[in-house]
C-alpha positions as YAML, in Angstrom:
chain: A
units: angstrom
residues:
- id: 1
  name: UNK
  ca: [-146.59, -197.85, -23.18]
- id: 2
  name: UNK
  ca: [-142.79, -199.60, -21.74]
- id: 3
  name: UNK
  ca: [-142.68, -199.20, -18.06]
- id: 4
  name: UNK
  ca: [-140.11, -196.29, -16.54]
- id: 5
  name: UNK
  ca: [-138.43, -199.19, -15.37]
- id: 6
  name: UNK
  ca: [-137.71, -200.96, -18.80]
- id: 7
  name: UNK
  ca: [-135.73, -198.16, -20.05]
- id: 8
  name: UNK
  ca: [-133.26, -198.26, -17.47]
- id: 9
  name: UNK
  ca: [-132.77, -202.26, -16.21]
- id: 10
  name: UNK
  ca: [-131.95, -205.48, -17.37]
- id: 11
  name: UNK
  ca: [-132.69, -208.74, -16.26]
- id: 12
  name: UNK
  ca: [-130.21, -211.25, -15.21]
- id: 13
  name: UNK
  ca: [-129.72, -214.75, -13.84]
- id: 14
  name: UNK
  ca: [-126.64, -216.18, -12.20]
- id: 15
  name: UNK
  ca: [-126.21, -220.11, -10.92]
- id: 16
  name: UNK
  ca: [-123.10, -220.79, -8.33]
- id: 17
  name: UNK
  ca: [-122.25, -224.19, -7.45]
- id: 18
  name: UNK
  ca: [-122.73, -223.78, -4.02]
- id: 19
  name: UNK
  ca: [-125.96, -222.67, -2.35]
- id: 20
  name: UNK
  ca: [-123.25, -220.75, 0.91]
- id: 21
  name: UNK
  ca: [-122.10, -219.05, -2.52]
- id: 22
  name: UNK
  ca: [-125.31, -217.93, -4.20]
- id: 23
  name: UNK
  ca: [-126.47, -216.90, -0.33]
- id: 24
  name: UNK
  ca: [-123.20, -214.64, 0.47]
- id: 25
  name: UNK
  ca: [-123.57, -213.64, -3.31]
- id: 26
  name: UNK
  ca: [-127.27, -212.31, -2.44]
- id: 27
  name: UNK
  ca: [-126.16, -210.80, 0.78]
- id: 28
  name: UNK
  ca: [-123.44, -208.67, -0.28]
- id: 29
  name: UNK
  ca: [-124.52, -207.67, -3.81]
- id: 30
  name: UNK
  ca: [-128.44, -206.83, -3.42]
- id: 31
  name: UNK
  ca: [-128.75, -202.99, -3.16]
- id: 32
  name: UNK
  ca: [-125.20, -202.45, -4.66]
- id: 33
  name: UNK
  ca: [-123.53, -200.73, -7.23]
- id: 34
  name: UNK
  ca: [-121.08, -202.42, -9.93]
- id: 35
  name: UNK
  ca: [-119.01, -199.35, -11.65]
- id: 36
  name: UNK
  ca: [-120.14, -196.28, -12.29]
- id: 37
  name: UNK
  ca: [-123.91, -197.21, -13.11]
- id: 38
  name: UNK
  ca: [-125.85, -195.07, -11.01]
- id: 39
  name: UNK
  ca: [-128.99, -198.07, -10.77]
- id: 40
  name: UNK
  ca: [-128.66, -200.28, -7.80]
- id: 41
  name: UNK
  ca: [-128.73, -204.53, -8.12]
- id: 42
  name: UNK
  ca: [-131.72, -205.85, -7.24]
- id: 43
  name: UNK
  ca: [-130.78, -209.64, -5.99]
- id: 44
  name: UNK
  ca: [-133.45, -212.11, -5.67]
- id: 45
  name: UNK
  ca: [-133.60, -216.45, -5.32]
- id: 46
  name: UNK
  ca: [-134.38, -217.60, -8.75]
- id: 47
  name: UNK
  ca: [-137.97, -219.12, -8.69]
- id: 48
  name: UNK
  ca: [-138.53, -221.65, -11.70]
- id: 49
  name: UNK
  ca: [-140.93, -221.19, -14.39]
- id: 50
  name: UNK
  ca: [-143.21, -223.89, -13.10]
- id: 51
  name: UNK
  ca: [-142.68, -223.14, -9.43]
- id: 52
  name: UNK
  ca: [-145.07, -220.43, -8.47]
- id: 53
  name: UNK
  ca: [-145.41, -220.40, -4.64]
- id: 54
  name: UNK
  ca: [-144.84, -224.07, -4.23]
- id: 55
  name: UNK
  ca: [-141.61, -225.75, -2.93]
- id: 56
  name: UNK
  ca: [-139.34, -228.05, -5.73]
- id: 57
  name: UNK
  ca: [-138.46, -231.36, -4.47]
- id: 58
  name: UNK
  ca: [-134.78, -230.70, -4.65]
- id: 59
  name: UNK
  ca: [-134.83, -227.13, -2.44]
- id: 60
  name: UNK
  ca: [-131.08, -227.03, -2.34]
- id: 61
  name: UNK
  ca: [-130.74, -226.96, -6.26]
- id: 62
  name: UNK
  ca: [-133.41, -223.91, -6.55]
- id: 63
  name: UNK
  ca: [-131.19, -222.00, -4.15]
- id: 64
  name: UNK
  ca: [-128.45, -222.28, -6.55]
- id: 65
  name: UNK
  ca: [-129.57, -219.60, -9.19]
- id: 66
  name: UNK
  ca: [-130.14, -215.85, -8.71]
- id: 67
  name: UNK
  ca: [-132.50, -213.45, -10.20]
- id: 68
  name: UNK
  ca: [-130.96, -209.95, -10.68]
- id: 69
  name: UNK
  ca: [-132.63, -206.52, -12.33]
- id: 70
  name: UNK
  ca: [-129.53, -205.12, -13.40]
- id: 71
  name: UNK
  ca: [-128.56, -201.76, -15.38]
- id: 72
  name: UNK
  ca: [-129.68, -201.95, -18.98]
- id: 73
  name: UNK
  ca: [-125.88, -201.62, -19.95]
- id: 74
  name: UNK
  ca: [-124.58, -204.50, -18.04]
- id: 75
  name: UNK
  ca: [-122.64, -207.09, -19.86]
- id: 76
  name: UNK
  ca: [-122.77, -210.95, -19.38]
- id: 77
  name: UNK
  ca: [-118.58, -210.96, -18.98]
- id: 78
  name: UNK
  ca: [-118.85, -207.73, -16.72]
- id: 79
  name: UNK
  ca: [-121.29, -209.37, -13.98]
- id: 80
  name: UNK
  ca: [-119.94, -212.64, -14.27]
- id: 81
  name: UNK
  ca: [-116.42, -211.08, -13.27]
- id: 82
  name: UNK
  ca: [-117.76, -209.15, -10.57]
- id: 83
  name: UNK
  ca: [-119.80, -212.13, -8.91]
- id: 84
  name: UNK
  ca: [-117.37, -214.37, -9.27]
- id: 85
  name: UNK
  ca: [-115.56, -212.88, -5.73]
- id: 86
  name: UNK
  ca: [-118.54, -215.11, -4.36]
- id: 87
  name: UNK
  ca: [-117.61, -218.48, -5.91]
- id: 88
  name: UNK
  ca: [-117.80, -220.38, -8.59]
- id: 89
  name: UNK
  ca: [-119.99, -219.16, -11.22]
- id: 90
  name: UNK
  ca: [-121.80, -221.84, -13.18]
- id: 91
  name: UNK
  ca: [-124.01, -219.76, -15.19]
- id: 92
  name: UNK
  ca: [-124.50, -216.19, -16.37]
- id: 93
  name: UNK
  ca: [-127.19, -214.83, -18.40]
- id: 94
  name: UNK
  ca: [-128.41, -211.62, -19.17]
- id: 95
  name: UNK
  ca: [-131.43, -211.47, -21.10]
- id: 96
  name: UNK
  ca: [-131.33, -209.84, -24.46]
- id: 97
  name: UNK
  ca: [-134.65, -207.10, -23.60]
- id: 98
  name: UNK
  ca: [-136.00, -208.34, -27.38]
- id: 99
  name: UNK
  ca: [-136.54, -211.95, -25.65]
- id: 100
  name: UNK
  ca: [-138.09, -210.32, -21.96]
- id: 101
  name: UNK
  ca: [-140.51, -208.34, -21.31]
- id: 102
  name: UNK
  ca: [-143.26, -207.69, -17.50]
- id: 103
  name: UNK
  ca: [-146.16, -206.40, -17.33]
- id: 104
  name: UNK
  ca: [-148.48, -204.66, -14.85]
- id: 105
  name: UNK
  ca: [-152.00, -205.60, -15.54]
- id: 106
  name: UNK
  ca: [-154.90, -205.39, -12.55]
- id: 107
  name: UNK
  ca: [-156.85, -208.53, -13.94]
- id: 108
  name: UNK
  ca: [-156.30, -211.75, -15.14]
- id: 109
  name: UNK
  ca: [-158.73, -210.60, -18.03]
- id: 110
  name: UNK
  ca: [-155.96, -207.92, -18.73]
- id: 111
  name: UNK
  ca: [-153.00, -210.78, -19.21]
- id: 112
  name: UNK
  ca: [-155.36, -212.69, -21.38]
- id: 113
  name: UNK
  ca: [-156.24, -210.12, -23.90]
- id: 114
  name: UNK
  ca: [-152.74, -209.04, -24.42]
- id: 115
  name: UNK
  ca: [-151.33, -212.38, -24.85]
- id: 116
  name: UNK
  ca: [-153.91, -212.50, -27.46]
- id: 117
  name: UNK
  ca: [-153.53, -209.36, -29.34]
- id: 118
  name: UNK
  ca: [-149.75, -210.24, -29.16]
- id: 119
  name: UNK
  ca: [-150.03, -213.50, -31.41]
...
């Protein structure tokens, strides 16, 4: 079963190089719409894949990058150019939905077994 939410967002990452960038960049966009998509950004700090809840040496580097849930239609060039008013972009990835996928599982057992059945 795909989540509701699947069918209708993307997920996106954007790095500034400026942390007063990525922050105004946050700020202003999260909750907003860009054209006439009718889903709202969703803009989050970036955690890293091996950061969890627990602080990176280099804090101000972290703050750099963005994590955005962005309509399923977006386009790399069309975010980029619309988050560039903020600063310097760096960086701008969506993520092609064959190469992402979340899940909603109530136990650790849960994630287990379907990482298994998956391989």
């Amino acid at each position: 079963m795909i989540p509701s939410f699947a069918l209708i967002a993307g997920v996106a990452y954007i790095t500034y190089c400026k942390t007063s960038e990525a922050a105004v960049a946050m700020e202003e966009m999260n909750g907003k719409f860009i054209g006439n998509n009718a889903k709202s950004l969703k803009v989050l700090i970036a955690n890293s894949r091996d950061q969890g809840s627990r602080r990176e040496m280099n804090e101000e580097e972290r703050l750099l990058r963005l994590f955005i849930i962005v309509p399923k239609a977006m386009t790399e060039v069309e975010l980029k150019d619309h988050f560039a008013q903020f600063g310097d972009v760096e960086r701008c990835q969506v993520m092609n939905p064959l190469h992402c996928c979340f899940f909603l599982l109530y136990c650790y057992s849960q994630l287990i077994s379907s990482m298994h059945s998956y391989r």
